[in-house]
C-alpha positions as CSV (number, residue, x, y, z in Angstrom):
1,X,-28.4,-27.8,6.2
2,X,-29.8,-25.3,4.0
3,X,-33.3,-25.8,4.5
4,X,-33.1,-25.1,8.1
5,X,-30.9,-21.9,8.4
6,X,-33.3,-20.5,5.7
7,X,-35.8,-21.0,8.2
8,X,-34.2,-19.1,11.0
9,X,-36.2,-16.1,12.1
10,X,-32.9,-14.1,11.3
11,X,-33.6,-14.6,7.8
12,X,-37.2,-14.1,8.0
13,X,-36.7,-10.3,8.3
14,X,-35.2,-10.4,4.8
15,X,-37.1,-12.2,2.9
16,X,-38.7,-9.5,0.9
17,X,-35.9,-9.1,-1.2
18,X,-36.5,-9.7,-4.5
19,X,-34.2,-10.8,-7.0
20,X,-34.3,-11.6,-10.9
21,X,-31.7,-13.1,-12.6
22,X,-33.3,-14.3,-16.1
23,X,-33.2,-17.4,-18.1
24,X,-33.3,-17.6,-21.6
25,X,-35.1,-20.5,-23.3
26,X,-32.0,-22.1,-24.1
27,X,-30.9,-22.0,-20.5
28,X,-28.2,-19.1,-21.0
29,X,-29.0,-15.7,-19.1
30,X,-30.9,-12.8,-20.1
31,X,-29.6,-9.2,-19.2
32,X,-31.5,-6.3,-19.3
33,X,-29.9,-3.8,-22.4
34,X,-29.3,-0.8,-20.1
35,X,-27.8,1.5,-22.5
36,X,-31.0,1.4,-24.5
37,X,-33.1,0.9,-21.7
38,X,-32.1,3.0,-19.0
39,X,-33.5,2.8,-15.5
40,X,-33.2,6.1,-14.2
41,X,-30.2,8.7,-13.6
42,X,-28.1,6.6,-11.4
43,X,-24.4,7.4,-12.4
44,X,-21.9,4.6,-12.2
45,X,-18.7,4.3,-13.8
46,X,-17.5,1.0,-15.3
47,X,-13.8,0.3,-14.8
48,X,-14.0,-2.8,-17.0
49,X,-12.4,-6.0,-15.7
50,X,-8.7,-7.4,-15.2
51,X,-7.9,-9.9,-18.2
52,X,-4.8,-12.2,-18.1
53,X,-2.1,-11.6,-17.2
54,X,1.7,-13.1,-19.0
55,X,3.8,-13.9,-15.7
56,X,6.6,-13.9,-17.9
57,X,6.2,-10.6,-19.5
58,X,5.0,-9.1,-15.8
59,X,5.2,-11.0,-13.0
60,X,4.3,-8.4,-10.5
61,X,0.6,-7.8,-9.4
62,X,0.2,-4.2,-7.5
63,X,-3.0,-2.8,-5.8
64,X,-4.3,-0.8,-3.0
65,X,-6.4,-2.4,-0.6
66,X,-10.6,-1.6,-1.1
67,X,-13.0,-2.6,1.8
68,X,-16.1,-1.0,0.8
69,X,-19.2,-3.2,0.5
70,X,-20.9,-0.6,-1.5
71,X,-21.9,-2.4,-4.3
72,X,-23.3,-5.3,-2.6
73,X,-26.2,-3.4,-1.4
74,X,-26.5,-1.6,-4.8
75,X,-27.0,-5.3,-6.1
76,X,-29.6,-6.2,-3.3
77,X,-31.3,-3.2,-3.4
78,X,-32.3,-2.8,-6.9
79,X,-33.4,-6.7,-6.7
80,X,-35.2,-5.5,-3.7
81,X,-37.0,-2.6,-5.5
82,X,-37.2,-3.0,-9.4
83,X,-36.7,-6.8,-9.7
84,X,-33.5,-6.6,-12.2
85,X,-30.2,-6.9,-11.8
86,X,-28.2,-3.3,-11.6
87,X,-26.1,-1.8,-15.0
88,X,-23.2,-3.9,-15.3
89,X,-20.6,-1.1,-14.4
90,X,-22.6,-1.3,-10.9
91,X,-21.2,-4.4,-10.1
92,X,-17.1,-4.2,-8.5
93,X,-16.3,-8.1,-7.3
94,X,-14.0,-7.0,-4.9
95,X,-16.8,-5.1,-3.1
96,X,-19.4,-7.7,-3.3
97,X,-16.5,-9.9,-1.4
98,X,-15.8,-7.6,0.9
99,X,-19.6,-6.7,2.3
100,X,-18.7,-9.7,4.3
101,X,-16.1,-11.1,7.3
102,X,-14.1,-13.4,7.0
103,X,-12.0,-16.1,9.4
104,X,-8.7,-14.9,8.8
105,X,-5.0,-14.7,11.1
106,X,-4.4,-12.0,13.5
107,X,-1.7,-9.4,13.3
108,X,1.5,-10.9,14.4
109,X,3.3,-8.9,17.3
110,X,4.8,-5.5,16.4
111,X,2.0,-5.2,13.5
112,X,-1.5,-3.8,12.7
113,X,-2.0,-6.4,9.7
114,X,-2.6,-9.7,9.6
115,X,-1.3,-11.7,6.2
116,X,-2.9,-15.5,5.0
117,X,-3.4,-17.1,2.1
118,X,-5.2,-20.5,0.4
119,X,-4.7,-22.4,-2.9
120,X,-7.8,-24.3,-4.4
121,X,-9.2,-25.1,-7.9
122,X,-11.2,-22.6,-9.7
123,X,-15.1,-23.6,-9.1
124,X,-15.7,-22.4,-12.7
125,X,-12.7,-23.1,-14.8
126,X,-11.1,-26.4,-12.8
127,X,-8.0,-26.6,-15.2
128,X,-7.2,-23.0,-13.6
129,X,-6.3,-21.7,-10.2
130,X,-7.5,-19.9,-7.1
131,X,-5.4,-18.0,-5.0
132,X,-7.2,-16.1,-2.1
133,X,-4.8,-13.6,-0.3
134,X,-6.6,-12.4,3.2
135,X,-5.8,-9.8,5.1
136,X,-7.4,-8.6,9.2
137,X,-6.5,-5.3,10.8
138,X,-6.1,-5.9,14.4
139,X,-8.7,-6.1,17.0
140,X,-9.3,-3.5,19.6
141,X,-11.0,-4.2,22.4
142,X,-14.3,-2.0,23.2
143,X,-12.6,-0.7,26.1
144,X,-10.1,0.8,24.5
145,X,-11.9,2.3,21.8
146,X,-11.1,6.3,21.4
147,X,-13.7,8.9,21.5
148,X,-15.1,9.4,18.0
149,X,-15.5,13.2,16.5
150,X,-17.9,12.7,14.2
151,X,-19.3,15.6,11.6
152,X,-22.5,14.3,9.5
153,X,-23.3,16.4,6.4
154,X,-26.7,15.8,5.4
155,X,-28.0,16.6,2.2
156,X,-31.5,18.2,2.5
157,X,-32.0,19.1,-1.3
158,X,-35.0,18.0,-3.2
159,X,-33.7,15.2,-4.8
160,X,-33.4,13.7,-1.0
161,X,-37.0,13.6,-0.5
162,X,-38.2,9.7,-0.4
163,X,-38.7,7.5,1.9
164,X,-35.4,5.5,1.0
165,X,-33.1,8.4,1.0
166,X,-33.4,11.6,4.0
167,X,-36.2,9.2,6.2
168,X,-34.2,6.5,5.9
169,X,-31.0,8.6,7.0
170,X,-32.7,10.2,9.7
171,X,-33.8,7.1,11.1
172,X,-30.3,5.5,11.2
173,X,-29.0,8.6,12.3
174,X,-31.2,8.6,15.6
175,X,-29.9,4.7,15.9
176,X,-26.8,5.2,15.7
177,X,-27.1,7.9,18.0
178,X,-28.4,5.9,21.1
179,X,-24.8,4.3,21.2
180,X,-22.8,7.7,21.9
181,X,-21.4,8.3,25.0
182,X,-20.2,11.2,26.7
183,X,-16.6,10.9,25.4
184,X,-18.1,11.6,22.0
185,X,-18.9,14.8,20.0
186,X,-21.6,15.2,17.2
187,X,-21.8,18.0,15.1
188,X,-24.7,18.2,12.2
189,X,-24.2,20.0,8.7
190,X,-27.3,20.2,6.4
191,X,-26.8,21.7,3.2
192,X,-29.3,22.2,0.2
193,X,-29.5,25.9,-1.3
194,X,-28.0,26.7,2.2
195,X,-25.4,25.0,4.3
196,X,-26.7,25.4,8.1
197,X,-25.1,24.1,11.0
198,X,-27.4,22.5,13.2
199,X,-25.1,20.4,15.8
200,X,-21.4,21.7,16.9
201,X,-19.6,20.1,18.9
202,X,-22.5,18.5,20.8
203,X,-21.2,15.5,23.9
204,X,-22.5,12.1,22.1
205,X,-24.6,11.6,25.3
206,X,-26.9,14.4,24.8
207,X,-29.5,12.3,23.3
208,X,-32.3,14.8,23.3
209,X,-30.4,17.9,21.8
210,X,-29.1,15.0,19.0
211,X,-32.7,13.3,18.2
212,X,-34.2,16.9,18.1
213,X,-31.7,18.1,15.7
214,X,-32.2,15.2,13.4
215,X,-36.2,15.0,13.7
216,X,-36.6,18.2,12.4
217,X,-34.5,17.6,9.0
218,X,-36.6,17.9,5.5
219,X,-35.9,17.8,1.9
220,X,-36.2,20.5,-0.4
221,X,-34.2,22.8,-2.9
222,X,-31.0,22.6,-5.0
223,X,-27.5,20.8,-3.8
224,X,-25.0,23.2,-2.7
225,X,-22.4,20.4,-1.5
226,X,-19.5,22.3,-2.0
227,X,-19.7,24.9,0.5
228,X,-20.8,22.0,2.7
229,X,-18.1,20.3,2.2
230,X,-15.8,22.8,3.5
231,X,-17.8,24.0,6.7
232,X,-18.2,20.3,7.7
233,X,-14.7,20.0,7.6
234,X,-13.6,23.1,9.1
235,X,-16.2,21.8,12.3
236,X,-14.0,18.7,11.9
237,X,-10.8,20.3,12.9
238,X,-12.3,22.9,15.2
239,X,-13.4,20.3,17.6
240,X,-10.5,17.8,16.9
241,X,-9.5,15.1,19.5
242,X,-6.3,14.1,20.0
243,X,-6.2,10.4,19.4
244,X,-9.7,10.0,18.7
245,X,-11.7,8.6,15.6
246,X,-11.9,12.2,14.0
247,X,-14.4,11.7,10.7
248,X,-16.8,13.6,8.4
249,X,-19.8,11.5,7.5
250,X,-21.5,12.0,4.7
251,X,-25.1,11.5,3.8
252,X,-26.3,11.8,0.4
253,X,-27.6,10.3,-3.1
254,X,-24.3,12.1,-4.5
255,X,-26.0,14.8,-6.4
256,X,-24.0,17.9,-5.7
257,X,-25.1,20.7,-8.5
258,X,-24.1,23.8,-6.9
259,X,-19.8,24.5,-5.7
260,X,-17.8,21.8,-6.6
261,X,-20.1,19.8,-9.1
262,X,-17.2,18.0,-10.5
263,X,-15.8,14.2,-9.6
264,X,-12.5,16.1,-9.9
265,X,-13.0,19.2,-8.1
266,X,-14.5,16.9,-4.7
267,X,-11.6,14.4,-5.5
268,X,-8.9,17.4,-5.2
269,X,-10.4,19.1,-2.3
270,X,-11.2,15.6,-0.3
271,X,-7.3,14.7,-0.9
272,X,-6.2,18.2,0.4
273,X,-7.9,17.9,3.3
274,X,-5.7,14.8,4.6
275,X,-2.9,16.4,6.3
276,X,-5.3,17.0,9.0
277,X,-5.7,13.7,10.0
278,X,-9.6,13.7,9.2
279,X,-11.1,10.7,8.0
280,X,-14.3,11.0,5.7
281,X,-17.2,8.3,5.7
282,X,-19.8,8.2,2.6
283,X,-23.2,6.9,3.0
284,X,-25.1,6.6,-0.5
285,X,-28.7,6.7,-0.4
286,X,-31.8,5.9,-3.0
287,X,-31.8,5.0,-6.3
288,X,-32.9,7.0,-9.7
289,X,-30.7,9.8,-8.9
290,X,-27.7,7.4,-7.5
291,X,-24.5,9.0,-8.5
292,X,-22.2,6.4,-7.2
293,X,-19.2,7.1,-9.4
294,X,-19.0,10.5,-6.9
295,X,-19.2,8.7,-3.4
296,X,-17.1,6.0,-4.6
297,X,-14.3,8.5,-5.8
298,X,-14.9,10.8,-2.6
299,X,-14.5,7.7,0.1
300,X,-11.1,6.4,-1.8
301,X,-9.5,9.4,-1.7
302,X,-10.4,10.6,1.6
303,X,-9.5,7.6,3.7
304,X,-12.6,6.6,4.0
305,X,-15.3,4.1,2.8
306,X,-17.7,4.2,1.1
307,X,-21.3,2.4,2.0
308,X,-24.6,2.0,0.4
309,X,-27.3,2.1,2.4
310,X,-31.0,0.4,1.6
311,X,-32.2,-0.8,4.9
312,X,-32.0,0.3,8.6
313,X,-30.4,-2.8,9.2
314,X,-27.9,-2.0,6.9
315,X,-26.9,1.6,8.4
316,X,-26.8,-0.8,11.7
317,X,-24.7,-2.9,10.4
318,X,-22.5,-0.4,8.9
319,X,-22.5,2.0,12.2
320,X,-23.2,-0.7,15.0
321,X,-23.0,-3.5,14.4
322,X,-19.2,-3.1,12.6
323,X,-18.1,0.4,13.9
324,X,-14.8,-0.6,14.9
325,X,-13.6,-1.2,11.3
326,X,-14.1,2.7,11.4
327,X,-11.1,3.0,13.7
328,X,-8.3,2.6,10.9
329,X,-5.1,0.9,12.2
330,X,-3.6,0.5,8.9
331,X,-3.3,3.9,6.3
332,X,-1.9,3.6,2.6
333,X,-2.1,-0.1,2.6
334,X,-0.4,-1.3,-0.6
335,X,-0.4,-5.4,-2.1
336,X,2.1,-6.6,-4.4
337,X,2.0,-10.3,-5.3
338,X,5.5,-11.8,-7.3
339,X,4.5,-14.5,-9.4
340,X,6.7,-17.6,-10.0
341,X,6.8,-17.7,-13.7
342,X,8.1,-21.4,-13.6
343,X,4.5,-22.2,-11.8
344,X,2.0,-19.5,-12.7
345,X,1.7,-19.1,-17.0
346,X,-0.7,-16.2,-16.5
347,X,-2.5,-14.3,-13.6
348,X,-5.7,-12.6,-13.2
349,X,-6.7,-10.7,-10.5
350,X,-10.6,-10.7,-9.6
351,X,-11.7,-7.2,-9.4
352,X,-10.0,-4.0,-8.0
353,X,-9.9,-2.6,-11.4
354,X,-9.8,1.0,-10.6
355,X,-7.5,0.3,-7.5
356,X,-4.6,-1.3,-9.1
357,X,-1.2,0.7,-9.3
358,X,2.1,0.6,-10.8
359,X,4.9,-1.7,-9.6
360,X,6.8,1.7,-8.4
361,X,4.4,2.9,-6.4
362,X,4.3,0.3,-4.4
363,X,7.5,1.5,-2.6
364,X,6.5,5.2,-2.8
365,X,5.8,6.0,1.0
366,X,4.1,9.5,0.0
367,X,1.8,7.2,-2.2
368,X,-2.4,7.2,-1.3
369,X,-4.3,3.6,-1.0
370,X,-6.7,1.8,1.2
371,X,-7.3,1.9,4.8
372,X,-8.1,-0.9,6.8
373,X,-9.9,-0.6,10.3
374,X,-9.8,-2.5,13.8
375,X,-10.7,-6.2,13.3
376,X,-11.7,-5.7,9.5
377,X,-10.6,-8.3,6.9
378,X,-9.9,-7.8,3.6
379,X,-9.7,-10.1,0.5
380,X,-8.5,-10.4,-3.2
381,X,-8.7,-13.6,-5.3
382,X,-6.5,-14.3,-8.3
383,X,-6.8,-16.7,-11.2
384,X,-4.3,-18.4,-12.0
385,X,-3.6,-20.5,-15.2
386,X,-0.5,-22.9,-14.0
387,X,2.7,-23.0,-16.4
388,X,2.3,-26.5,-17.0
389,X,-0.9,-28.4,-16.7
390,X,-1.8,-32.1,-16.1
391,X,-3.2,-34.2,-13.3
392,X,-0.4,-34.7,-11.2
393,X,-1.1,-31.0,-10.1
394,X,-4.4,-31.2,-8.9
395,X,-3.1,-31.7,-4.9
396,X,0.7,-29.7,-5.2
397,X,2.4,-27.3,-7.7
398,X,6.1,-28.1,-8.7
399,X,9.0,-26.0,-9.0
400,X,8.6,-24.4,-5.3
401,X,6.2,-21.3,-4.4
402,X,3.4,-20.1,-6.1
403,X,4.3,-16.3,-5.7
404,X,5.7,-13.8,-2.5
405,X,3.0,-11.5,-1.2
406,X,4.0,-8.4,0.5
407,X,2.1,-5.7,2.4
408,X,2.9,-2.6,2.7
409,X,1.1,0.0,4.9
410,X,1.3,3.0,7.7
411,X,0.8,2.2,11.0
412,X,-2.6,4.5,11.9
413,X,-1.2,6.0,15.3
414,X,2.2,6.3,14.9
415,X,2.6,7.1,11.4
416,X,5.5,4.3,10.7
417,X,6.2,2.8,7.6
418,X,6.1,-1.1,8.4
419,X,6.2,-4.4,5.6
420,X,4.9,-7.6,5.6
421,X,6.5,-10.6,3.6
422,X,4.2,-13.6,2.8
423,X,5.4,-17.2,0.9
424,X,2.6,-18.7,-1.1
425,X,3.5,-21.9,-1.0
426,X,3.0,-24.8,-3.8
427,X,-0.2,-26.6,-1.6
428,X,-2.8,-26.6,-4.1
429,X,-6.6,-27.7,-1.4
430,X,-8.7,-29.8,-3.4
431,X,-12.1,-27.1,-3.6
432,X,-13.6,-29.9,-1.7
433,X,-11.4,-29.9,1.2
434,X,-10.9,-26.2,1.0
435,X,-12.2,-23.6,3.9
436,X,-15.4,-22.0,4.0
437,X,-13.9,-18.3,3.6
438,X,-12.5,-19.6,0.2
439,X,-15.6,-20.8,-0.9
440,X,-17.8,-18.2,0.4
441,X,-15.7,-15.8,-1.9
442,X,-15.7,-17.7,-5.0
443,X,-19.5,-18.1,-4.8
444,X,-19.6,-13.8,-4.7
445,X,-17.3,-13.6,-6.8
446,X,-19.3,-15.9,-9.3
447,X,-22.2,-14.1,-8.2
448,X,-20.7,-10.9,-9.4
449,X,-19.3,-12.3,-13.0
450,X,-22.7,-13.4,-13.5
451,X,-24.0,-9.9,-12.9
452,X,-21.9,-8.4,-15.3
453,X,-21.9,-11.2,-17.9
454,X,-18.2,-11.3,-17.4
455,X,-16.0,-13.2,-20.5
456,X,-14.0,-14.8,-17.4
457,X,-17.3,-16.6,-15.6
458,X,-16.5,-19.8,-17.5
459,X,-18.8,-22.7,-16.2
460,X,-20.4,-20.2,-13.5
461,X,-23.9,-20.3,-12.5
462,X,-26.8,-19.5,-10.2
463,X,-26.8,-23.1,-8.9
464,X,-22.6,-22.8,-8.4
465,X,-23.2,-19.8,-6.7
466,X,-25.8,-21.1,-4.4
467,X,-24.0,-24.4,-3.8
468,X,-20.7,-22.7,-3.1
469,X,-22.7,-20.0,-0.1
470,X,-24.5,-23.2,1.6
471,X,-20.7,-24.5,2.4
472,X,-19.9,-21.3,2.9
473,X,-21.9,-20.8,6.3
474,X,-20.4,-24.3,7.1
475,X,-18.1,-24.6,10.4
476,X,-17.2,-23.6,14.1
477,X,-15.6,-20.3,12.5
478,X,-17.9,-18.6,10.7
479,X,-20.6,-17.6,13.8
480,X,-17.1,-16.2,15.2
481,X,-17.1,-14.1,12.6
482,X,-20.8,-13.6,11.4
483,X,-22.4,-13.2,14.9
484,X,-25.3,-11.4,13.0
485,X,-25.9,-13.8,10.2
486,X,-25.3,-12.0,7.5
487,X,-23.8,-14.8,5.3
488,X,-28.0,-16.4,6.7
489,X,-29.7,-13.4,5.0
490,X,-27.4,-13.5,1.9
491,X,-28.5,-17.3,1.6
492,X,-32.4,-16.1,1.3
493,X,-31.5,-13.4,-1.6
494,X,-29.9,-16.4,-3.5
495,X,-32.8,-18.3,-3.1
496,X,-35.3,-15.6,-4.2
497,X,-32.8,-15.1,-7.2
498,X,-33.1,-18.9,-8.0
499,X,-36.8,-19.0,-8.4
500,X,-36.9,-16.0,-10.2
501,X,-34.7,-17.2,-13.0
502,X,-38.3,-18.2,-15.3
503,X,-39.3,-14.5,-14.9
504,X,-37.9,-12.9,-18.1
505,X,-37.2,-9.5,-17.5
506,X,-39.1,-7.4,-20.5
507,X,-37.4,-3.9,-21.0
């Protein structure tokens, strides 16, 4: 099965990836000793990881919902372009999980969220557990998508001046911009020493006046992102639509030296900026002068996401091919997962470090988390060591339901505070019965321990990984959900990653 999707023509176009995951001569893996050996000024900031968790002592897990894909094409695009994996603090699981969609339940009536969840053995420690918790924000059909207002700030400054970063932009830009319509309006803000406003208010349908605009950007001079910052959102509000998808997107390697040069400063004036119903859209670009810690920071607190971009085909993906998830239908969506402490001894739960929140905010309406858009799934995985152990619970847990999961969120239109309440019950799938979305997540989720040399990747490796991704592009649903192959192309960086494993890495 393997053999021929890798030979799909699909695949083909991605096959210069390059990826280099190291072996040792004892077998073990080799990682590159980035805080001696740094490559370049990209700025990332590591959150750590989620240990274990006593049920007894805290039964309660409570997060807000993340569905960047960010660092998923940070990953792929320094295997692309230096052949080593990224710095460790690069690497957030829950972001290499969701870069993907998934095959998950529809909304029932009377809500904008969808709640599922499977039970399997942990692929690499089987004594333990894997809980996978899905959520989908529902669909809306094309038809009844609402004009989009969108306001792209583009950094121009010097540090922009690569192939990879402002040519790069400006060629997705001019995509993206063949699939406006008249309902639309564009408005373009470029900022370096100067903030100049190049587009207001333009109809999306005006091709020409767009593609002229964006042809004539260029690179050069300091990073005065501040100031940009506010004019961009000031255009925002001045040509707001009612009901529309109102959004500032931003274009930049997250350098901003001039105004607000702090993470804290962007943070407080993004957040400000929310009681005008503006969403904000962060497109990272280039590496050596990376600083993801910003964008990342910038897209969670402005309802937003948050999206590295290395390839056209990845700003087509993000802007095309999945523009509805840019519709939110869900705001300030909250998880809290109760844990039966006479089935689960301890918990883990698989990245989201810097999302996770206390128990009492969970119930705090005026409380900021995650937004989910139209037809978008998101996904969190928890490890669970079981209370009591043995083989008589390899096919069913006992003492009744493995935890409650409940959901709460804003519905996008209205502004109504609305709950979801989810049994988990006791079914425990053997991992070889168990779906394809459960096993494509494990293997990322592997994939991403192994990155970071995580103390929690047990018996992971490459070969796990890779074994675990060939069943997961297995069944009727998955072209349902992957109608442009990404899970194909992900299949062909693993195998590139595979038969670099002899290439030692020298720093």
């Amino acid at each position: 099965m393997k053999q021929t999707l890798l030979k799909t023509s699909i695949l083909v176009a991605f096959v210069t990836l390059v990826a280099c995951q190291t072996a040792d001569h004892n077998g073990g893996y080799y990682y590159p000793d980035y805080n001696n050996n740094p490559l370049g000024g990209d700025q990332f900031t590591d959150y750590g990881e989620n240990g274990f968790v006593d049920t007894a002592e805290q039964p309660n897990s409570t997060f807000s919902v993340d569905a960047d894909g960010a660092s998923y094409a940070v990953m792929r695009a320094y295997l692309n372009k230096r052949g080593t994996l990224p710095p460790p603090a690069a690497v957030r699981v829950e972001e290499m999980i969701n870069y993907f969609t998934y095959d998950y339940s529809d909304p029932e009536a009377g809500h904008s969220v969808g709640l599922s969840h499977e039970l399997t053995r942990s692929p690499w420690t089987p004594d333990h557990l894997l809980l996978r918790i899905g959520l989908k924000g529902k669909e809306v059909a094309p038809e009844d998508m609402p004009a989009n207002n969108y306001v792209f700030m583009v950094d121009v400054s010097g540090s922009m001046s690569s192939t990879d970063k402002l040519d790069l932009l400006k060629e997705g830009l001019l995509a993206l911009a063949e699939s406006l319509t008249e309902r639309d309006r564009v408005s373009l803000v470029t900022y370096s020493g100067e903030v100049e406003v190049l587009l207001n208010g333009v109809a999306g349908n005006d091709y020409d006046t767009i593609s002229k605009a964006i042809s004539k950007l260029r690179a050069g001079g300091v990073t005065n992102g501040g100031d940009a910052l506010r004019i961009a959102y000031g255009i925002a509000r001045a040509c707001y639509i009612e009901g529309g998808n109102n959004r500032v997107i931003i274009g930049t390697d997250g350098d901003f030296n001039v105004g607000m040069t702090s993470n804290e400063e962007v943070v407080e004036f993004v957040e400000k900026q929310l009681e005008h119903n503006i969403y904000l859209s962060v497109m990272g670009f280039g590496l050596g002068n990376l600083n993801d810690s910003m964008m990342e920071q910038m897209a969670a607190h402005g309802n937003g996401n948050y999206d590295y971009i290395d390839s056209k085909a990845q700003m087509v993906k993000v802007y095309i091919h999945e523009r509805n998830r840019l519709l939110a239908v869900a705001k300030d969506t909250k998880v809290q997962v109760s844990f039966n402490p006479e089935v689960v001894g301890k918990w883990r739960l698989v990245g989201y470090e810097n999302r996770v929140m206390n128990d009492e905010e969970f119930e705090d309406t005026k409380k900021d988390a995650g937004e989910i858009g139209a037809g978008q799934t998101i996904t969190a995985l928890y490890e669970l060591i079981p209370a009591v152990r043995g083989e008589n619970r390899t096919e069913q847990t006992e003492s009744g339901d493995v935890a409650t999961c409940r959901v709460n969120y804003k519905e996008a239109s209205s502004g109504a505070n609305l709950s979801l309440d989810h049994a988990v019950g006791g079914e425990v799938v053997a991992l070889s019965e168990a779906s394809s979305e459960i096993k494509w997540a494990a293997s990322l989720a592997a994939m991403a321990m192994l990155a970071r040399d995580s103390e929690y990747k047990g018996e992971a490796t490459v070969d796990m990984v890779m074994e675990l991704a060939d069943e997961g592009v297995v069944g009727p649903s998955v072209q349902k959900v992957d109608p442009n192959n990404y899970r194909i192309q992900h299949l062909g960086l693993l195998e590139l990653w595979k038969d670099s494993m002899n290439h030692i890495w020298i720093p």
